[in-house]
PyMOL Python script that loads the backbone (N, CA, C, O; Angstrom):
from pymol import cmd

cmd.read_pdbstr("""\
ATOM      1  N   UNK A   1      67.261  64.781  21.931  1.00  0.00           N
ATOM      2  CA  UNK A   1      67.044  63.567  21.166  1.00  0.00           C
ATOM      3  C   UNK A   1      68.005  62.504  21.676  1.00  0.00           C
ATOM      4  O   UNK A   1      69.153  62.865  21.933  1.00  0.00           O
ATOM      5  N   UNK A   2      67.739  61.525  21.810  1.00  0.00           N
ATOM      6  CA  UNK A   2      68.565  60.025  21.876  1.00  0.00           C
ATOM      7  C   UNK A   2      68.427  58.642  20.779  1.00  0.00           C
ATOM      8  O   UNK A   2      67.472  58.216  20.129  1.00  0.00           O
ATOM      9  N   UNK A   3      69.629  58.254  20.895  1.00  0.00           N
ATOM     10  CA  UNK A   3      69.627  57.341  20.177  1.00  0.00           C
ATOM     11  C   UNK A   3      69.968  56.089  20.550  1.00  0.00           C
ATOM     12  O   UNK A   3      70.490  55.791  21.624  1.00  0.00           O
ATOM     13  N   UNK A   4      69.756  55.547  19.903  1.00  0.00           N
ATOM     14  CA  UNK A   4      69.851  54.169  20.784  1.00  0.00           C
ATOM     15  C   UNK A   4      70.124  52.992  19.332  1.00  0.00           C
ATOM     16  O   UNK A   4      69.579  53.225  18.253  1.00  0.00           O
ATOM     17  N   UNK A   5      71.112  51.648  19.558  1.00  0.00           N
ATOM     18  CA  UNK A   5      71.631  51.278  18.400  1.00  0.00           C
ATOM     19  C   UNK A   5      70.726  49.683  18.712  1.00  0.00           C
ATOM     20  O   UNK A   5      70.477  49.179  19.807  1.00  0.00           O
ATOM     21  N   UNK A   6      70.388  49.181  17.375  1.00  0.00           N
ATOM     22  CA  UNK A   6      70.068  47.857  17.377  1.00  0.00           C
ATOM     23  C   UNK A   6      70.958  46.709  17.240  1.00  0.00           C
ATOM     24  O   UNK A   6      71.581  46.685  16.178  1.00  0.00           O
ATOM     25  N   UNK A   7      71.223  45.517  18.256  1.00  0.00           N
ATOM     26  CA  UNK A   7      71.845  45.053  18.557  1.00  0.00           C
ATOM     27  C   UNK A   7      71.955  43.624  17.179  1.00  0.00           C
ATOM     28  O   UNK A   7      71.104  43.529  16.295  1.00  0.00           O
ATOM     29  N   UNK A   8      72.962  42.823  17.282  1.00  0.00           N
ATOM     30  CA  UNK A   8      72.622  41.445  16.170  1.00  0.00           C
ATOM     31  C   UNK A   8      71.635  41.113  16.581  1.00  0.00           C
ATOM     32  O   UNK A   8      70.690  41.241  15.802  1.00  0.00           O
ATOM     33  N   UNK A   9      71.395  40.654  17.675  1.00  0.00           N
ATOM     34  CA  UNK A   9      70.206  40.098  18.035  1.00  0.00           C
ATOM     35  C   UNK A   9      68.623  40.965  17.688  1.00  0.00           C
ATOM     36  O   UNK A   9      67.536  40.394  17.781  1.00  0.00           O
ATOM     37  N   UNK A  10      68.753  42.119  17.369  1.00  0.00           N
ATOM     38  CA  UNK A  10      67.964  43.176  17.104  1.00  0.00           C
ATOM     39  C   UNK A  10      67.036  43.638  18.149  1.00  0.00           C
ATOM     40  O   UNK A  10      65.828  43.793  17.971  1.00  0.00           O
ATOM     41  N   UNK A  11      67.633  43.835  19.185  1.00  0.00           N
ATOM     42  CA  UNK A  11      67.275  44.250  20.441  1.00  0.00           C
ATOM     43  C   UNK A  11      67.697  45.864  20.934  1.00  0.00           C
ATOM     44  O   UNK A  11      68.729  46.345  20.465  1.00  0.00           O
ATOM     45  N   UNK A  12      66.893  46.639  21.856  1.00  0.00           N
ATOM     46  CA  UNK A  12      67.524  47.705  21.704  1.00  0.00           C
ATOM     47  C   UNK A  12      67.477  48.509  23.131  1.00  0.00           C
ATOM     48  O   UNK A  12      66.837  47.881  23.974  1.00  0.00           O
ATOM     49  N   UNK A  13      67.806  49.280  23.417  1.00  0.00           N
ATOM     50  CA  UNK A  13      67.820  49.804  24.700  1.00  0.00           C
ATOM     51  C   UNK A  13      67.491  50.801  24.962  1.00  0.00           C
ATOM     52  O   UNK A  13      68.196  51.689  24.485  1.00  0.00           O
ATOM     53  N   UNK A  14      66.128  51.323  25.947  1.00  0.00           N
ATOM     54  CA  UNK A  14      65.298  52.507  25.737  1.00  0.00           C
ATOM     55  C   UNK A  14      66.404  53.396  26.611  1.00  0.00           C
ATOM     56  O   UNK A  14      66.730  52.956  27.713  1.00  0.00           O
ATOM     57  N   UNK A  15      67.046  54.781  26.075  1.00  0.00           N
ATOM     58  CA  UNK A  15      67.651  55.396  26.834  1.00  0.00           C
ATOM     59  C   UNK A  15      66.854  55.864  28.614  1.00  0.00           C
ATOM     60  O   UNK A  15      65.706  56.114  28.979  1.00  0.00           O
ATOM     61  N   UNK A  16      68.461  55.774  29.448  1.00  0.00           N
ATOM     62  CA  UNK A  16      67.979  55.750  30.611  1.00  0.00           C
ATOM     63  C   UNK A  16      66.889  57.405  31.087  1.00  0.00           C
ATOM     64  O   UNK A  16      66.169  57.323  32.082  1.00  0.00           O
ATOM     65  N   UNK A  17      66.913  58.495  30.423  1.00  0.00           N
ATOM     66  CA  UNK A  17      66.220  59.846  30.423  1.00  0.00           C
ATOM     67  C   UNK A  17      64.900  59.034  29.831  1.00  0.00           C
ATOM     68  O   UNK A  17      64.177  58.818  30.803  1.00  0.00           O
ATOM     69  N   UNK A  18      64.387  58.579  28.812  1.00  0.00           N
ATOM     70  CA  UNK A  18      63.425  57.888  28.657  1.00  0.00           C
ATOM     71  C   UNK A  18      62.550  57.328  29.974  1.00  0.00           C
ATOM     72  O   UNK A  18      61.699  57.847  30.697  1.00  0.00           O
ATOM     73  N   UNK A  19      63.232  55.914  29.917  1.00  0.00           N
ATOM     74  CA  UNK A  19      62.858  55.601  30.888  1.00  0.00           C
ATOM     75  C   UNK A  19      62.654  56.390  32.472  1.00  0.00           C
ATOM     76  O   UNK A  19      61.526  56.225  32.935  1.00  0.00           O
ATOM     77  N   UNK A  20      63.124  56.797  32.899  1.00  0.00           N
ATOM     78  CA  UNK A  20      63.071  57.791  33.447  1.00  0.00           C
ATOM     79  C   UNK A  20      62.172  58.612  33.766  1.00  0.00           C
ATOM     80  O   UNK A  20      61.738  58.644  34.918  1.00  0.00           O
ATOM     81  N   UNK A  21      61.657  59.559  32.649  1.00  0.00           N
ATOM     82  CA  UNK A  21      60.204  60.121  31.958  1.00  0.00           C
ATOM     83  C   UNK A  21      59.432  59.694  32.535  1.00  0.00           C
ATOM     84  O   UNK A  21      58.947  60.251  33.520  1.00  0.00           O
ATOM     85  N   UNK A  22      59.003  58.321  31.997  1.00  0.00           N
ATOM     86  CA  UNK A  22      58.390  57.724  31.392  1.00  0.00           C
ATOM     87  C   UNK A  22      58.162  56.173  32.903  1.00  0.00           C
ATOM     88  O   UNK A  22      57.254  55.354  32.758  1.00  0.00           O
ATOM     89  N   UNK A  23      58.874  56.111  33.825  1.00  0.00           N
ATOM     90  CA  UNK A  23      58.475  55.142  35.152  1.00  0.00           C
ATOM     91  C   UNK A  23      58.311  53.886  34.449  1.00  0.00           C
ATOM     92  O   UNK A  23      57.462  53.102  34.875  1.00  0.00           O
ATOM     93  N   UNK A  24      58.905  53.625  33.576  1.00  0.00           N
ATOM     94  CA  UNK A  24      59.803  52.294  33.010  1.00  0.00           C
ATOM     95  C   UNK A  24      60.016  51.259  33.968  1.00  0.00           C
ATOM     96  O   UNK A  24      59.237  51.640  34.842  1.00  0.00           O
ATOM     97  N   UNK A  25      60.514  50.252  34.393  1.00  0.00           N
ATOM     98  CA  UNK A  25      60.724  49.767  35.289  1.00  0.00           C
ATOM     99  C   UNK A  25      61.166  48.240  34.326  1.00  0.00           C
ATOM    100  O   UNK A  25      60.571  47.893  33.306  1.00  0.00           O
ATOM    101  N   UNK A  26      61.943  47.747  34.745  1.00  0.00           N
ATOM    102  CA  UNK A  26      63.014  46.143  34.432  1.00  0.00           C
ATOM    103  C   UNK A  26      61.809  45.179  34.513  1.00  0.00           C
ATOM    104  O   UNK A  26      61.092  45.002  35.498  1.00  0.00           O
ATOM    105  N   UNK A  27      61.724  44.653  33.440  1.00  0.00           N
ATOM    106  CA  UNK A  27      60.364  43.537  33.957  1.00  0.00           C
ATOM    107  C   UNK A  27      58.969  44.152  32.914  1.00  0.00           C
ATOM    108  O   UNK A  27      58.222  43.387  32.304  1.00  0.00           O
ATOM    109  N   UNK A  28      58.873  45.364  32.896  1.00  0.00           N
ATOM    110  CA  UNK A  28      57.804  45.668  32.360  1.00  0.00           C
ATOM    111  C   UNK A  28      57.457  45.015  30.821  1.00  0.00           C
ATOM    112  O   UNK A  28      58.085  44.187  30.160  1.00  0.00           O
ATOM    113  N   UNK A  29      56.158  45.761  30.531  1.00  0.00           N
ATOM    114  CA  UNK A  29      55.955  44.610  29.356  1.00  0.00           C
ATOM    115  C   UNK A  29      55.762  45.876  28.498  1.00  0.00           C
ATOM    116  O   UNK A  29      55.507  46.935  29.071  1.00  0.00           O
ATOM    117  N   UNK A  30      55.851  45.834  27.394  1.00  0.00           N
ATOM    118  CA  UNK A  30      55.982  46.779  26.561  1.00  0.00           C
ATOM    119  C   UNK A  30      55.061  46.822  25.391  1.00  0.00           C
ATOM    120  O   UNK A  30      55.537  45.997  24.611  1.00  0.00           O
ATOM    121  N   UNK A  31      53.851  47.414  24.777  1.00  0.00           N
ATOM    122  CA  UNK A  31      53.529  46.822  23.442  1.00  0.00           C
ATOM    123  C   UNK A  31      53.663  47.283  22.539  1.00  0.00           C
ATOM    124  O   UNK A  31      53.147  48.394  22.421  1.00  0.00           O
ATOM    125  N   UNK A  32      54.488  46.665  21.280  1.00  0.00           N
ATOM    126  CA  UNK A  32      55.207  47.169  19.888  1.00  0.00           C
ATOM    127  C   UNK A  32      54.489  47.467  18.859  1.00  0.00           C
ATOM    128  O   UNK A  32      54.053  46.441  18.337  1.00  0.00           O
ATOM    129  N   UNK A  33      54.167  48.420  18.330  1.00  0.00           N
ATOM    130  CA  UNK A  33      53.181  48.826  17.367  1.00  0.00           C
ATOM    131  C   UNK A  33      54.142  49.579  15.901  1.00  0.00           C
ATOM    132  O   UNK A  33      55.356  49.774  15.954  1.00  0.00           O
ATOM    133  N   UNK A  34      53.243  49.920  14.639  1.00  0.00           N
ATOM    134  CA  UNK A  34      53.873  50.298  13.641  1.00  0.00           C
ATOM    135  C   UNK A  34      52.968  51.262  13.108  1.00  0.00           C
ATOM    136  O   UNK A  34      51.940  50.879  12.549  1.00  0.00           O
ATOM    137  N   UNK A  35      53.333  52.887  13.260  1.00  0.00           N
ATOM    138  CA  UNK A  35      52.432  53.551  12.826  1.00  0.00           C
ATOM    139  C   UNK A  35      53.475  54.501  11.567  1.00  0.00           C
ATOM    140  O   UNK A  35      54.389  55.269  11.867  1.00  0.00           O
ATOM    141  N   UNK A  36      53.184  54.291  10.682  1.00  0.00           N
ATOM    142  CA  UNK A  36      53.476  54.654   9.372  1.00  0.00           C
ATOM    143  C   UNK A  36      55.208  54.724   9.472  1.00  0.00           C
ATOM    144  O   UNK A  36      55.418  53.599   9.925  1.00  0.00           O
ATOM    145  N   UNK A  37      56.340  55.253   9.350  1.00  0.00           N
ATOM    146  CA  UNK A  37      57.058  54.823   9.429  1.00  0.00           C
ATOM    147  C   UNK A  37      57.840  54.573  11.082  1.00  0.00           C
ATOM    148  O   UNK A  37      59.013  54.378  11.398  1.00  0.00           O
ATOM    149  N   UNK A  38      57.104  54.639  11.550  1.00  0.00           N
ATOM    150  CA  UNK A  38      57.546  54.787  13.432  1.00  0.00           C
ATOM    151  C   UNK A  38      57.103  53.591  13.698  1.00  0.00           C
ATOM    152  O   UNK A  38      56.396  52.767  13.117  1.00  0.00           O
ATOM    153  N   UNK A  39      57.870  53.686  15.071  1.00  0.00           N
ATOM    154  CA  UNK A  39      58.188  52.102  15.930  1.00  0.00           C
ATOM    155  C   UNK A  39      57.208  52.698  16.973  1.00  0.00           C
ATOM    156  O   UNK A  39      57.218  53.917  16.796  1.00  0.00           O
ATOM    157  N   UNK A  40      56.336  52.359  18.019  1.00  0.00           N
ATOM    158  CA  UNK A  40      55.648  52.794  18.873  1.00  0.00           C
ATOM    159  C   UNK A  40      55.277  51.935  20.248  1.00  0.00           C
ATOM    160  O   UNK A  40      54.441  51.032  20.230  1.00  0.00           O
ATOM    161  N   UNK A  41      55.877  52.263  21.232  1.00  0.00           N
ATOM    162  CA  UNK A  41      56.104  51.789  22.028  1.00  0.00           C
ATOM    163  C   UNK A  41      55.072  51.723  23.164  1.00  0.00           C
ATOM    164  O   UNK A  41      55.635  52.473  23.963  1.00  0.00           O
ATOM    165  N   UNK A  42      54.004  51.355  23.744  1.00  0.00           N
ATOM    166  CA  UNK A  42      53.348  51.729  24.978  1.00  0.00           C
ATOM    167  C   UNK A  42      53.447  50.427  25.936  1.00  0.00           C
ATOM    168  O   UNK A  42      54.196  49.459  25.800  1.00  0.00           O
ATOM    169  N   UNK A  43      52.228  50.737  27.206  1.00  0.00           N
ATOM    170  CA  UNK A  43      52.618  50.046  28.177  1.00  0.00           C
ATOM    171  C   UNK A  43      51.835  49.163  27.864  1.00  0.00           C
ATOM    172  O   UNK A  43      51.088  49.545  26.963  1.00  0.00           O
ATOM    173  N   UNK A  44      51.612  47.918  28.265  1.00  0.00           N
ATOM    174  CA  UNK A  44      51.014  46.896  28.083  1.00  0.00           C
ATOM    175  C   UNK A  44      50.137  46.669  29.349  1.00  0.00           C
ATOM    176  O   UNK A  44      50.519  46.136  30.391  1.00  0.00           O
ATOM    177  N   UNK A  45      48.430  47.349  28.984  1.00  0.00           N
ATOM    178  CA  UNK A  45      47.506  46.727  30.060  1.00  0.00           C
ATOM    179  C   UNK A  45      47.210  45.612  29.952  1.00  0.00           C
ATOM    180  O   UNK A  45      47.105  45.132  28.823  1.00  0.00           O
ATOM    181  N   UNK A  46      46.981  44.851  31.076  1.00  0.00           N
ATOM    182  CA  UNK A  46      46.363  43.339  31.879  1.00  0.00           C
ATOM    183  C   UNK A  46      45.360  43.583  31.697  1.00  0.00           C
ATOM    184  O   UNK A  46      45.041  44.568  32.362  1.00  0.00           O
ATOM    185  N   UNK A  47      44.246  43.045  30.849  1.00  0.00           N
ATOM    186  CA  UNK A  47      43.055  42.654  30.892  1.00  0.00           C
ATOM    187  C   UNK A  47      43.061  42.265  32.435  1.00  0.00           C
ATOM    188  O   UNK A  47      42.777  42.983  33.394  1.00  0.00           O
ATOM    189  N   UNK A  48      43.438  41.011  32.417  1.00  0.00           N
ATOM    190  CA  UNK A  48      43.389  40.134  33.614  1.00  0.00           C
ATOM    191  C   UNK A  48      43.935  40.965  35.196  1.00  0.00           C
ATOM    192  O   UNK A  48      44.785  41.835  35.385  1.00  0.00           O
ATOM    193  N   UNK A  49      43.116  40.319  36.035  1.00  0.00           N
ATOM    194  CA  UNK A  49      43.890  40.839  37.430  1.00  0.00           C
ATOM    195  C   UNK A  49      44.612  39.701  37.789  1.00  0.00           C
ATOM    196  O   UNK A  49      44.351  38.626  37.249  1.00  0.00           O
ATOM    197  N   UNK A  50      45.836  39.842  38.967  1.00  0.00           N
ATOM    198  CA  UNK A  50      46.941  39.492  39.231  1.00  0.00           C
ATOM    199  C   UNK A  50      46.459  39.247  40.768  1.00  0.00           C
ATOM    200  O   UNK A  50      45.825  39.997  41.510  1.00  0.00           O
ATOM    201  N   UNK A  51      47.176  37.433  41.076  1.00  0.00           N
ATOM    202  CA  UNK A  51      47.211  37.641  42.375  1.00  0.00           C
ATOM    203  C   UNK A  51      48.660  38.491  43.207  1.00  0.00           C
ATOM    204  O   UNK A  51      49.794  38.768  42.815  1.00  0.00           O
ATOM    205  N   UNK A  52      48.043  38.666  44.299  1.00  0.00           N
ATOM    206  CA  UNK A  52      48.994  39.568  44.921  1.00  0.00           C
ATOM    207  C   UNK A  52      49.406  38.632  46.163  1.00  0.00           C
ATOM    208  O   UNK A  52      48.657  38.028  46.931  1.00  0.00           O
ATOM    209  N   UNK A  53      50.877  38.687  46.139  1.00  0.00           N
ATOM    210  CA  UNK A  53      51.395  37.973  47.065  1.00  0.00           C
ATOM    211  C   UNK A  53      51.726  38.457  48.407  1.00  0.00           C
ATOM    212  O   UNK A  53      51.956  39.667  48.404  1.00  0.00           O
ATOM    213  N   UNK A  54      51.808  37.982  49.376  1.00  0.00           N
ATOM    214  CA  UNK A  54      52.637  38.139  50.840  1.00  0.00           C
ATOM    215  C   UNK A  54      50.594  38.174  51.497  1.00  0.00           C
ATOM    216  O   UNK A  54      50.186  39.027  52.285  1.00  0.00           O
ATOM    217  N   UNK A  55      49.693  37.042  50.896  1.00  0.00           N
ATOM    218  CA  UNK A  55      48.212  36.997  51.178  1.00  0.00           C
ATOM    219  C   UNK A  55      48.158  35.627  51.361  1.00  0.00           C
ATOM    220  O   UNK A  55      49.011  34.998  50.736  1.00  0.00           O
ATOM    221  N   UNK A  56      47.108  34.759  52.297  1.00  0.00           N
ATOM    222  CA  UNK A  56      47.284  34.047  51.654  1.00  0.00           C
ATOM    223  C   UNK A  56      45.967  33.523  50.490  1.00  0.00           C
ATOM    224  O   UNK A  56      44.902  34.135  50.553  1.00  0.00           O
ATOM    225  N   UNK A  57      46.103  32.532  49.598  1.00  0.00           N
ATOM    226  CA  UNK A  57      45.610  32.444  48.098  1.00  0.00           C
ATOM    227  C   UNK A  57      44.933  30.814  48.655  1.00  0.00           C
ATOM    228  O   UNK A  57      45.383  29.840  49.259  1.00  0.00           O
ATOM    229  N   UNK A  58      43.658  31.200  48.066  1.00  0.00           N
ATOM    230  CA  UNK A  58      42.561  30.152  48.170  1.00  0.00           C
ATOM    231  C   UNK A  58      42.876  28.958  47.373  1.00  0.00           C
ATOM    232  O   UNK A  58      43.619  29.307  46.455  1.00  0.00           O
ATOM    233  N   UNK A  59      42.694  28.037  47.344  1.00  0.00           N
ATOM    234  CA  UNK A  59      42.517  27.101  46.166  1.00  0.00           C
ATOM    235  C   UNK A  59      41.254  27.515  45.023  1.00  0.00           C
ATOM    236  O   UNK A  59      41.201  27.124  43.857  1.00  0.00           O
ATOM    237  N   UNK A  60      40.704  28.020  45.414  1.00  0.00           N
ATOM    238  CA  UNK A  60      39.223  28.232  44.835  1.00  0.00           C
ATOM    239  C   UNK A  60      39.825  29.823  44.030  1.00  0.00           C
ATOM    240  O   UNK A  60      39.214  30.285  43.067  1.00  0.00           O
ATOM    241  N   UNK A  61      40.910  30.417  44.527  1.00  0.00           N
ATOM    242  CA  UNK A  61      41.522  31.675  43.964  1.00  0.00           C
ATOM    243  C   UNK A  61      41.860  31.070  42.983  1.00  0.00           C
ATOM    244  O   UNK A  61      41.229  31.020  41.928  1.00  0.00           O
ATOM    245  N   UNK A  62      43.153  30.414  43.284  1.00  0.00           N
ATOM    246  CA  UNK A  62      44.001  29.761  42.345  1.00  0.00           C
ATOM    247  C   UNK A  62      43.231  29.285  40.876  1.00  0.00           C
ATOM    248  O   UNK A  62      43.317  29.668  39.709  1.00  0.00           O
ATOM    249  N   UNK A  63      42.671  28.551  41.379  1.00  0.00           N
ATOM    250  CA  UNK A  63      41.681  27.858  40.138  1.00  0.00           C
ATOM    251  C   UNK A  63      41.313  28.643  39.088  1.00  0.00           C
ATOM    252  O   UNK A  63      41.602  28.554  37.895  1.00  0.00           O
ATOM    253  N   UNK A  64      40.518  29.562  39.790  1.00  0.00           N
ATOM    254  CA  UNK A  64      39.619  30.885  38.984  1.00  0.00           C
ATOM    255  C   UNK A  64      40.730  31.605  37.927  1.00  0.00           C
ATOM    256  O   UNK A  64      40.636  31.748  36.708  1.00  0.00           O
ATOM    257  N   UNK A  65      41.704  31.963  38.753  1.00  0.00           N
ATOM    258  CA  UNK A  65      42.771  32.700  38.017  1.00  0.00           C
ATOM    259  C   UNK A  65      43.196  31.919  36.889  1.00  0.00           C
ATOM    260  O   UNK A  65      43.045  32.364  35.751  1.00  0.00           O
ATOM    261  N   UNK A  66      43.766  30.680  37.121  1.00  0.00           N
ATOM    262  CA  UNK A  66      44.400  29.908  35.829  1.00  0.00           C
ATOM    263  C   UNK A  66      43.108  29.630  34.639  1.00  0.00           C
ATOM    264  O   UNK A  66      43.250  29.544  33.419  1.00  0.00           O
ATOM    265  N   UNK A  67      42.038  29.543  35.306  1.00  0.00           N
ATOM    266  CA  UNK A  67      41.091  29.289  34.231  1.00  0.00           C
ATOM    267  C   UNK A  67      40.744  30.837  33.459  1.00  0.00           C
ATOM    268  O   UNK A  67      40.617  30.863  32.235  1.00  0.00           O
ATOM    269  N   UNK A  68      40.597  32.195  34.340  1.00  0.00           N
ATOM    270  CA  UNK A  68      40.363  33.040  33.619  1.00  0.00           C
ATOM    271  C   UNK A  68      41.590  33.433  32.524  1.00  0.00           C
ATOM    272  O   UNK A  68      41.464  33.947  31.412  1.00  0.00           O
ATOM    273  N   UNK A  69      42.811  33.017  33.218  1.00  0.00           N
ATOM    274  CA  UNK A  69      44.437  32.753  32.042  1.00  0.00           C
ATOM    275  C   UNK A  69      44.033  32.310  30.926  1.00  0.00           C
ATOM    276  O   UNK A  69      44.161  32.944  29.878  1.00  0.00           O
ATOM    277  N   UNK A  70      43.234  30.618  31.057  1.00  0.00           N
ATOM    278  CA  UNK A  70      43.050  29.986  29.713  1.00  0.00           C
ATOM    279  C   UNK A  70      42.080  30.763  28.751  1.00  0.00           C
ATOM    280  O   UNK A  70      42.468  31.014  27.610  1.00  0.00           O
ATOM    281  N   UNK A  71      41.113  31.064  29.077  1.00  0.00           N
ATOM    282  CA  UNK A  71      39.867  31.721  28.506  1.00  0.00           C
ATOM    283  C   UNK A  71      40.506  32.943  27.611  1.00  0.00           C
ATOM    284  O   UNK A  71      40.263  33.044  26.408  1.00  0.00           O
ATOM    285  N   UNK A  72      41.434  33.950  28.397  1.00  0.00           N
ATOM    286  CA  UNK A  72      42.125  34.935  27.836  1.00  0.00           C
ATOM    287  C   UNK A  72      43.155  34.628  26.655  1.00  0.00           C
ATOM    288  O   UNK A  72      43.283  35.337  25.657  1.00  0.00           O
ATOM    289  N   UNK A  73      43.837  33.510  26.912  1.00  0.00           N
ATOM    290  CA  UNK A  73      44.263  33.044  25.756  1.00  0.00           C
ATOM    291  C   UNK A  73      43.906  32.342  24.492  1.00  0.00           C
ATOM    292  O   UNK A  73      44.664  32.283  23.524  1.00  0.00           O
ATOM    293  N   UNK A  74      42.945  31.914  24.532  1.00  0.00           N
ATOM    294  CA  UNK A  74      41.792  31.215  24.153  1.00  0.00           C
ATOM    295  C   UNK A  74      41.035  32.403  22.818  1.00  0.00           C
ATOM    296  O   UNK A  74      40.708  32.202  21.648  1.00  0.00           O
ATOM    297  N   UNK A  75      40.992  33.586  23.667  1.00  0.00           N
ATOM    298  CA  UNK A  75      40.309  34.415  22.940  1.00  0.00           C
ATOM    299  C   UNK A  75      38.953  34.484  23.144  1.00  0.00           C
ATOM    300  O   UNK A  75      38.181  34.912  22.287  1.00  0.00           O
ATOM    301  N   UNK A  76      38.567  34.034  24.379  1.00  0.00           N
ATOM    302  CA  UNK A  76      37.188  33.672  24.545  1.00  0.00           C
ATOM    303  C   UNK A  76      36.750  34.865  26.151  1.00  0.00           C
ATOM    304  O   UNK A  76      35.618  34.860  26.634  1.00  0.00           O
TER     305      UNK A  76
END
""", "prot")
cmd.dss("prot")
cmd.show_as("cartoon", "prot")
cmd.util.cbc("prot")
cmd.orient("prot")
C-alpha cells in the first residue's frame, strides 16, 4: 500500500511504484472520477487525433485540425 499526502494547494502525488505499474509519464492527462467513496483515476483518451511533428503539416491539415478542436469543444 502507499500513501500519498494532499498538499494546501490540494494536489497530490501518484507514488513513484504506481506510476511505474502503471507507464505514467510527466505530461499525461489523467481523468478524475468519484465512485462511491473512492477517488478514481484513469487515462484520458483523445477523441481527437494529434498532429505529429518532425512532418511536414499542410495548411489544409492545420485548418481541419483546429476546426475539428472547435467542434469537440463545442460538443458538436
Amino acid at each position: 500500500m502507499s500513501i500519498t499526502k494532499v498538499t494546501r494547494n490540494y494536489q497530490i502525488t501518484i507514488p513513484a511504484e504506481i506510476r511505474k505499474a502503471l507507464g505514467i509519464r510527466e505530461g499525461e492527462l489523467l481523468e478524475v472520477n468519484i465512485e462511491g467513496d473512492r477517488i478514481v483515476l484513469r487515462r484520458f483518451k483523445r477523441e481527437r487525433k494529434r498532429l505529429k511533428l518532425g512532418r511536414n503539416v499542410t495548411p489544409e491539415e492545420i485548418e481541419k485540425s483546429i476546426e475539428e478542436g472547435m467542434m469537440e469543444c463545442m460538443g458538436s
